[in-house]
SEKOLFI-918815 format. One record per residue: x, y, z of N, C-alpha, C in turn; residue in three letters. Coordinates in steps of 0.2 Angstrom, whole numbers, plus 5000, padded with zeros to 4 digits. Layout:
NODE   n_xx   n_yy   n_zz   ca_xx   ca_yy   ca_zz   c_xx   c_yy   c_zz   code
NODE      X      Y      Z       X       Y       Z      X      Y      Z    ALA
...
# end
This chain:
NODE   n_xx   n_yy   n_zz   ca_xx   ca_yy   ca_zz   c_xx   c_yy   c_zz   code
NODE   5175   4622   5403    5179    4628    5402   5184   4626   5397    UNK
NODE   5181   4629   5390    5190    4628    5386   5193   4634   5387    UNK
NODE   5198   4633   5382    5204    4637    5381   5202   4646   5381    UNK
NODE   5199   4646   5375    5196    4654    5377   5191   4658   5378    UNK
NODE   5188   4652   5385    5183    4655    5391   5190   4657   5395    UNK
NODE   5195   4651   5397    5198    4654    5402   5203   4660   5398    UNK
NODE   5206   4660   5395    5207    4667    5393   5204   4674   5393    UNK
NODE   5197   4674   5392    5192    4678    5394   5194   4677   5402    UNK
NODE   5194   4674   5405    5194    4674    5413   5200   4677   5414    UNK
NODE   5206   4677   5411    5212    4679    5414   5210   4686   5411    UNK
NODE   5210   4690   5407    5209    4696    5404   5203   4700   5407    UNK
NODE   5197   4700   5410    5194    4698    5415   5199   4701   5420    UNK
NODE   5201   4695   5424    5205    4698    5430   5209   4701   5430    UNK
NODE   5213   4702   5425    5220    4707    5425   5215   4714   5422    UNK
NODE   5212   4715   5418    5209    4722    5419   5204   4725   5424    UNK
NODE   5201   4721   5428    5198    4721    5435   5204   4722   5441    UNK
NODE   5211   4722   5439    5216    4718    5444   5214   4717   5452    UNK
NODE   5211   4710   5449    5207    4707    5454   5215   4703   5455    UNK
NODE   5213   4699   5463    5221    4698    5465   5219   4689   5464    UNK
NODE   5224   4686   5465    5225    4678    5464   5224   4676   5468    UNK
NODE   5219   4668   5468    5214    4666    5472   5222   4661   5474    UNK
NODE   5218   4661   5480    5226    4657    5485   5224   4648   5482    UNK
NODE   5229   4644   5479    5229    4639    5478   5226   4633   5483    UNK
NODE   5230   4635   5489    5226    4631    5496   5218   4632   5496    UNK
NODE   5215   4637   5495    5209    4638    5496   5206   4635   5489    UNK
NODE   5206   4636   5483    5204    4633    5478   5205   4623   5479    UNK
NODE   5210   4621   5483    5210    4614    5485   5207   4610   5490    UNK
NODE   5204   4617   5495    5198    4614    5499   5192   4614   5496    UNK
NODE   5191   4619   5492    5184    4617    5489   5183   4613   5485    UNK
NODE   5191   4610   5480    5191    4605    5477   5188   4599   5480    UNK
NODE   5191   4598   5487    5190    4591    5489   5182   4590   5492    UNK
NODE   5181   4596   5497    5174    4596    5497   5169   4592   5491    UNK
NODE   5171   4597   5484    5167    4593    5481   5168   4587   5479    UNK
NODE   5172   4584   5481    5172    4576    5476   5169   4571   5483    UNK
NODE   5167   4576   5489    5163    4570    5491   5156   4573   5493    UNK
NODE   5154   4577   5488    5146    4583    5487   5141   4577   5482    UNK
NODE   5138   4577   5484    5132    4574    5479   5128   4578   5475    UNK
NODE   5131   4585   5472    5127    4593    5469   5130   4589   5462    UNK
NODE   5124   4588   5460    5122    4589    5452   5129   4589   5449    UNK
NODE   5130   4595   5449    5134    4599    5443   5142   4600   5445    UNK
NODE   5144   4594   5452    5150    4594    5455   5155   4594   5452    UNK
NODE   5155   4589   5445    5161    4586    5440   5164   4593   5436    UNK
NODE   5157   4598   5435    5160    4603    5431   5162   4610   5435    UNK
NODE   5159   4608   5442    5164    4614    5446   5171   4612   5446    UNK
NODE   5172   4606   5449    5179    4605    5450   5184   4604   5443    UNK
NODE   5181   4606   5437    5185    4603    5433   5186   4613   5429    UNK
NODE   5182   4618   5433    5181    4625    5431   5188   4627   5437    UNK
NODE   5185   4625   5442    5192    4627    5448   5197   4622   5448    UNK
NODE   5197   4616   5445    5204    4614    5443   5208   4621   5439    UNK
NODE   5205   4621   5432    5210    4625    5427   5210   4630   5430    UNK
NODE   5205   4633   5434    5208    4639    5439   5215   4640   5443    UNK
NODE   5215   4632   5448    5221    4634    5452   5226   4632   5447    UNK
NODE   5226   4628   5441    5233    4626    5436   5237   4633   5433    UNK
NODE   5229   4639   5432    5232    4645    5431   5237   4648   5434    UNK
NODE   5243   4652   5432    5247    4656    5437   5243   4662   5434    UNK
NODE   5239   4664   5431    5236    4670    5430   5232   4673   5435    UNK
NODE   5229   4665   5437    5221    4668    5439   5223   4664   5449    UNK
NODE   5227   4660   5449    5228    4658    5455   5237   4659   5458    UNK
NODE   5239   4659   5466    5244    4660    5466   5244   4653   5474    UNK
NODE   5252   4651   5477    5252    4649    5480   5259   4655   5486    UNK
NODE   5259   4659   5480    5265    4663    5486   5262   4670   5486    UNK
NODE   5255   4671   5483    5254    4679    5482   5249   4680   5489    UNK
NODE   5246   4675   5496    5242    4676    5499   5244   4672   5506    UNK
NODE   5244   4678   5510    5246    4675    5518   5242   4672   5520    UNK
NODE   5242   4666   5522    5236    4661    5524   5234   4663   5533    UNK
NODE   5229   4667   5535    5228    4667    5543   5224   4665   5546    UNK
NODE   5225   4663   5552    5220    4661    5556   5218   4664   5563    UNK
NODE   5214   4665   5563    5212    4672    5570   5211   4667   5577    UNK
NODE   5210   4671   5580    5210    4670    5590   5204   4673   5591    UNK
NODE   5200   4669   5593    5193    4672    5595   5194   4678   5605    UNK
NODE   5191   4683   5602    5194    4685    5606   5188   4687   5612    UNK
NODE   5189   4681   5619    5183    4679    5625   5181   4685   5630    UNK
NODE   5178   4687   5628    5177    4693    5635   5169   4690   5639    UNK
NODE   5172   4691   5647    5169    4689    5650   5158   4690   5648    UNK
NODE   5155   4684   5652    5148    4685    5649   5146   4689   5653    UNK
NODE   5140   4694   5652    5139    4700    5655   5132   4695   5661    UNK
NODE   5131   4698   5665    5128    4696    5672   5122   4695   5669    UNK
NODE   5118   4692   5675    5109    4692    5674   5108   4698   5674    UNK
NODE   5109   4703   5681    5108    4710    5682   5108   4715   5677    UNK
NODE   5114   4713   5674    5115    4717    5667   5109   4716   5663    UNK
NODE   5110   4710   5660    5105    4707    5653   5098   4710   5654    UNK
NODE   5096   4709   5662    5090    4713    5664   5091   4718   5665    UNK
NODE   5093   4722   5665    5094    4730    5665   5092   4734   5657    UNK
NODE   5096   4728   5653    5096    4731    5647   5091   4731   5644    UNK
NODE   5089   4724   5644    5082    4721    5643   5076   4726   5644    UNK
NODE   5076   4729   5650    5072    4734    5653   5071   4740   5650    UNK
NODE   5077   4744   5649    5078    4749    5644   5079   4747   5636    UNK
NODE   5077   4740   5634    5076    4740    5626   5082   4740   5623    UNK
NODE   5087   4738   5627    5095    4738    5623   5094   4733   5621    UNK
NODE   5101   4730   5614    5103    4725    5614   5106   4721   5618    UNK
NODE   5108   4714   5622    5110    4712    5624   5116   4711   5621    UNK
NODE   5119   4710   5616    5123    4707    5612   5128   4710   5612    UNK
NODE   5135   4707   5615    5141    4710    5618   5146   4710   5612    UNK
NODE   5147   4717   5609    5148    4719    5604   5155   4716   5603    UNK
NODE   5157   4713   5607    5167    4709    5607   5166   4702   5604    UNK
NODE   5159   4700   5603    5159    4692    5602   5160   4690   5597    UNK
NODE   5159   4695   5592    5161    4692    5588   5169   4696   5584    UNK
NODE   5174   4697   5588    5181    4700    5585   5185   4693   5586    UNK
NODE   5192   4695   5581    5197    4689    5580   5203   4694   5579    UNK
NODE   5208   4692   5583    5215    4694    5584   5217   4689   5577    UNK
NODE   5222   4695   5574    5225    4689    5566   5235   4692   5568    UNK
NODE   5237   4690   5569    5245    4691    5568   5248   4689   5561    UNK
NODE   5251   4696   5557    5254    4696    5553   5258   4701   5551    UNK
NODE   5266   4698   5550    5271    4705    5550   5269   4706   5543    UNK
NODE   5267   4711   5542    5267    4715    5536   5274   4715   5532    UNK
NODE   5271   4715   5523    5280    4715    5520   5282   4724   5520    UNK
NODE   5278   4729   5521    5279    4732    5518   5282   4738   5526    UNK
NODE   5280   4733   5531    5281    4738    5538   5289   4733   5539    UNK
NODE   5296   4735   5538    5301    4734    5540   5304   4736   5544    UNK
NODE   5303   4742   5549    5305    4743    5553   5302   4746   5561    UNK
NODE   5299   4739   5563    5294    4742    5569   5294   4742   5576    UNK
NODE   5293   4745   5578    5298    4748    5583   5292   4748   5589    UNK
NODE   5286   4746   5586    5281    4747    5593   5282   4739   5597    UNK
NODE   5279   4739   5602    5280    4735    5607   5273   4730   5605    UNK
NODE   5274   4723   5605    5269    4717    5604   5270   4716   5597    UNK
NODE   5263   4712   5596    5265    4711    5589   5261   4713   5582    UNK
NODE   5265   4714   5577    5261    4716    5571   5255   4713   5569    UNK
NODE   5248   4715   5567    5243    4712    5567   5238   4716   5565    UNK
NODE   5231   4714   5566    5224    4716    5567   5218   4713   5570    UNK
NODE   5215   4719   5570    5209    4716    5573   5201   4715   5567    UNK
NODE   5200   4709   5567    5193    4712    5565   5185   4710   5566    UNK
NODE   5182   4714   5567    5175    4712    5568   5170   4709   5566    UNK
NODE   5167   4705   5565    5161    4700    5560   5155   4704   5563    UNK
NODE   5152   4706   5558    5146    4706    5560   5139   4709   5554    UNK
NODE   5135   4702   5553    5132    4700    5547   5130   4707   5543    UNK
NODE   5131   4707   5538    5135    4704    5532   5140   4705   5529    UNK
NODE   5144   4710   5533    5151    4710    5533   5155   4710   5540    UNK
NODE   5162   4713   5537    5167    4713    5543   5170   4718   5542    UNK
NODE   5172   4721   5548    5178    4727    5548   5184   4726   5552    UNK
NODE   5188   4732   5548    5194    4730    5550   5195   4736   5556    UNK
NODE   5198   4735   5564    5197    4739    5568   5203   4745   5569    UNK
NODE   5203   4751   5569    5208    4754    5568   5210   4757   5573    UNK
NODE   5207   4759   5579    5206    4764    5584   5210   4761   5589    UNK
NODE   5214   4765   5591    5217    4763    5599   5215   4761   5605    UNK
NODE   5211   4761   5603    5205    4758    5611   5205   4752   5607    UNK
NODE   5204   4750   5601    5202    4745    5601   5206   4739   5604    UNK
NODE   5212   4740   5603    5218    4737    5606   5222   4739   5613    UNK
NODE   5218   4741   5617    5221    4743    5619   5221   4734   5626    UNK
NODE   5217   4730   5626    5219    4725    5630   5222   4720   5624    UNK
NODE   5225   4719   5617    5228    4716    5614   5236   4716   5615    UNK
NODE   5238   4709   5611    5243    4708    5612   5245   4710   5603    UNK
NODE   5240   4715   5600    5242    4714    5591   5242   4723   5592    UNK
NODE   5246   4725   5588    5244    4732    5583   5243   4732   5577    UNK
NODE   5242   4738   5574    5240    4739    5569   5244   4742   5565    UNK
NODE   5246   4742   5559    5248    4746    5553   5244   4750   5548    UNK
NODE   5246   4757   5548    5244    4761    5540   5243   4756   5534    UNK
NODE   5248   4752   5533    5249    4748    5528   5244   4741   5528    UNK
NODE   5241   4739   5532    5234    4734    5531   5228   4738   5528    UNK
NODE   5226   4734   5523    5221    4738    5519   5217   4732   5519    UNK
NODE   5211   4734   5521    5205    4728    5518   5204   4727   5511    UNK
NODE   5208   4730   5506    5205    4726    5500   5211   4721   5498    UNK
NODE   5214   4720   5502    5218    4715    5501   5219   4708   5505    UNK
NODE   5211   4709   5509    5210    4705    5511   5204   4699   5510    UNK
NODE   5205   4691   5510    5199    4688    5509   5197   4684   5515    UNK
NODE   5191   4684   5519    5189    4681    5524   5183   4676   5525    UNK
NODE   5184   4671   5527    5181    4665    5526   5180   4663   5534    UNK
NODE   5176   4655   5533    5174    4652    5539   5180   4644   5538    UNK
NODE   5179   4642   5543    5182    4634    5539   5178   4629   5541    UNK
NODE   5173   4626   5536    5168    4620    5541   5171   4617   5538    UNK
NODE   5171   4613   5544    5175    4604    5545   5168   4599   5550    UNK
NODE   5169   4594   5544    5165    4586    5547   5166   4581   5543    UNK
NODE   5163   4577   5544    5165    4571    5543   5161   4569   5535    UNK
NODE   5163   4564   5531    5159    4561    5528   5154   4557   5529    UNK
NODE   5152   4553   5524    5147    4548    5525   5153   4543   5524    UNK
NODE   5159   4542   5521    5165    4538    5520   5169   4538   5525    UNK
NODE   5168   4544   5532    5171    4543    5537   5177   4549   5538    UNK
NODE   5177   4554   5531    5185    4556    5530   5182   4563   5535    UNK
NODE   5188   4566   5536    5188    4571    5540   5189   4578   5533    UNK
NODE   5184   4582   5530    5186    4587    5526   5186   4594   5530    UNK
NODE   5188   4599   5526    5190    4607    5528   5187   4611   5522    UNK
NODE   5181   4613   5523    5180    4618    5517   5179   4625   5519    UNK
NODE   5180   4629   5515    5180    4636    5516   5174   4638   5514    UNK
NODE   5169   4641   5518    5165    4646    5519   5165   4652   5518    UNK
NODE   5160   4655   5514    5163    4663    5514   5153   4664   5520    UNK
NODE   5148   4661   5519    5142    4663    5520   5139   4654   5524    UNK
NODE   5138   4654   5525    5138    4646    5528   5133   4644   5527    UNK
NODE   5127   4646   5528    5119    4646    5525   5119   4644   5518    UNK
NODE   5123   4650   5516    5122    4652    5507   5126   4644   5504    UNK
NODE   5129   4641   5508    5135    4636    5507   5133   4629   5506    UNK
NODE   5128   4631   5511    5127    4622    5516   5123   4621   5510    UNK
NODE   5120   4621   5506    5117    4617    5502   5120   4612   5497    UNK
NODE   5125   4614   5496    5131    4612    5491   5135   4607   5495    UNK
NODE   5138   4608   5500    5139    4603    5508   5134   4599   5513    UNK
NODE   5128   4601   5513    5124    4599    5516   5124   4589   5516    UNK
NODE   5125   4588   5511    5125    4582    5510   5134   4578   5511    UNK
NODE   5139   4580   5510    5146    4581    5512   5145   4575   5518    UNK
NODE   5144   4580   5525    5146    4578    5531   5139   4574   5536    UNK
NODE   5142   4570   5540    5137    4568    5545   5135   4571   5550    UNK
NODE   5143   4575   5551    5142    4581    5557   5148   4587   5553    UNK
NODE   5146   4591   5559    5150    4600    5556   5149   4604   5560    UNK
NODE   5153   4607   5559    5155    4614    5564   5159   4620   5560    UNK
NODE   5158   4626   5562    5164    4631    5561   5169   4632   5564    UNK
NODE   5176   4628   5562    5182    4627    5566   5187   4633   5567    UNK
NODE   5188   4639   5561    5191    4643    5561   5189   4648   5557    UNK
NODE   5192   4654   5560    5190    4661    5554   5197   4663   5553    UNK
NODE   5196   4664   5547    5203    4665    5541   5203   4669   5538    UNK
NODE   5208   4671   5536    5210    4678    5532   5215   4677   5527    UNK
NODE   5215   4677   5521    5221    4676    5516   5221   4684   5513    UNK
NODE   5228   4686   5516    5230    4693    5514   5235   4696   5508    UNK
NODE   5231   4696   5503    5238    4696    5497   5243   4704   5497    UNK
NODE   5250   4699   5495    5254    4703    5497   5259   4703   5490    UNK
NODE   5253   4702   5484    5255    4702    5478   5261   4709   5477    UNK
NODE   5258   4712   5478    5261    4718    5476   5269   4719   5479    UNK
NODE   5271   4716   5483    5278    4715    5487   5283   4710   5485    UNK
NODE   5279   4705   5480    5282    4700    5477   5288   4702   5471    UNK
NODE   5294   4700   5472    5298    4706    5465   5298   4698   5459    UNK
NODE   5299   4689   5463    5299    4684    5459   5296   4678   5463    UNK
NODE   5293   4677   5458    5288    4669    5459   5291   4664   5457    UNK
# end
């Protein structure tokens, strides 16, 4: 990447006004790769190096870092399962895959509801929603505000395992399938340890 490719990149974002990629996140993919055995590793990381160096194109105070709370509802019975099975339903308990995220919003100052400020959201392949409805919440410890907007928001996976060196890595996932090939060689074991939200809140920042 020289000089004015990444210029075309900033000008690019800023007329797109795509928002800045959070610094931490570009630092997990960094390290991810430097222990990848992909081909063309040297020139990713040296693309998302001048990425995260940009203040145009990345930020470390424009993006609230979250991490969700899986939220367990009990597992439905045999009775059930065969019941539904019977009748051609799905079995699949539409709560399994939500995650409670707590976050005071900058732009809600004065909040007078009971619990805490937050969301809810749902996963389910191949996207996610964000839940609005008061039923949804209604056994939650989070509410929701007017002022949470899903386009302000970016949601990932965090696969963590181990190296062939031994190290313990954190990389961000946006598709984990789409991913693993790039990784696949990284770890000796893995798992998806968290669902995460980075919510920019560019817009409420008056100085960086």
């Amino acid at each position: 990447i020289n000089a004015e490719y990444g210029e075309e990149l900033e000008h690019l974002s800023h007329s797109k006004h795509l928002h800045k990629v959070s610094t931490e996140y570009i630092g997990m993919v960094i390290t991810g790769l430097e222990f990848s055995e992909t081909e063309n590793r040297h020139q990713f990381i040296d693309v998302l190096t001048k990425i995260k160096n940009s203040e145009n194109l990345s930020s470390c105070h424009d993006n609230i870092h979250l991490v969700g709370e899986k939220i367990n509802n009990p597992q439905q019975s045999a009775a059930i399962k065969s019941l539904k099975s019977f009748l051609g339903l799905k079995n699949d308990n539409p709560d399994r895959n939500r995650y409670v995220f707590e976050m005071n919003h900058p732009g809600v100052t004065d909040c007078k509801v009971e619990g805490n400020c937050g969301f809810i959201i749902k996963y389910g392949y191949p996207k996610y929603e964000l839940l609005r409805e008061a039923a949804d919440y209604s056994d939650s410890t989070v509410h929701v505000h007017d002022e949470v907007k899903t386009e302000n928001m970016s949601w990932y996976w965090i696969d963590t395992g181990t190296t062939k060196q031994g190290h313990r890595v954190r990389v961000p996932v946006r598709w984990w399938w789409r991913w693993g090939w790039w990784f696949s060689v990284v770890f000796t074991d893995r798992e998806i340890t968290e669902c995460c939200v980075d919510y920019n809140i560019g817009d409420y920042i008056v100085a960086k």
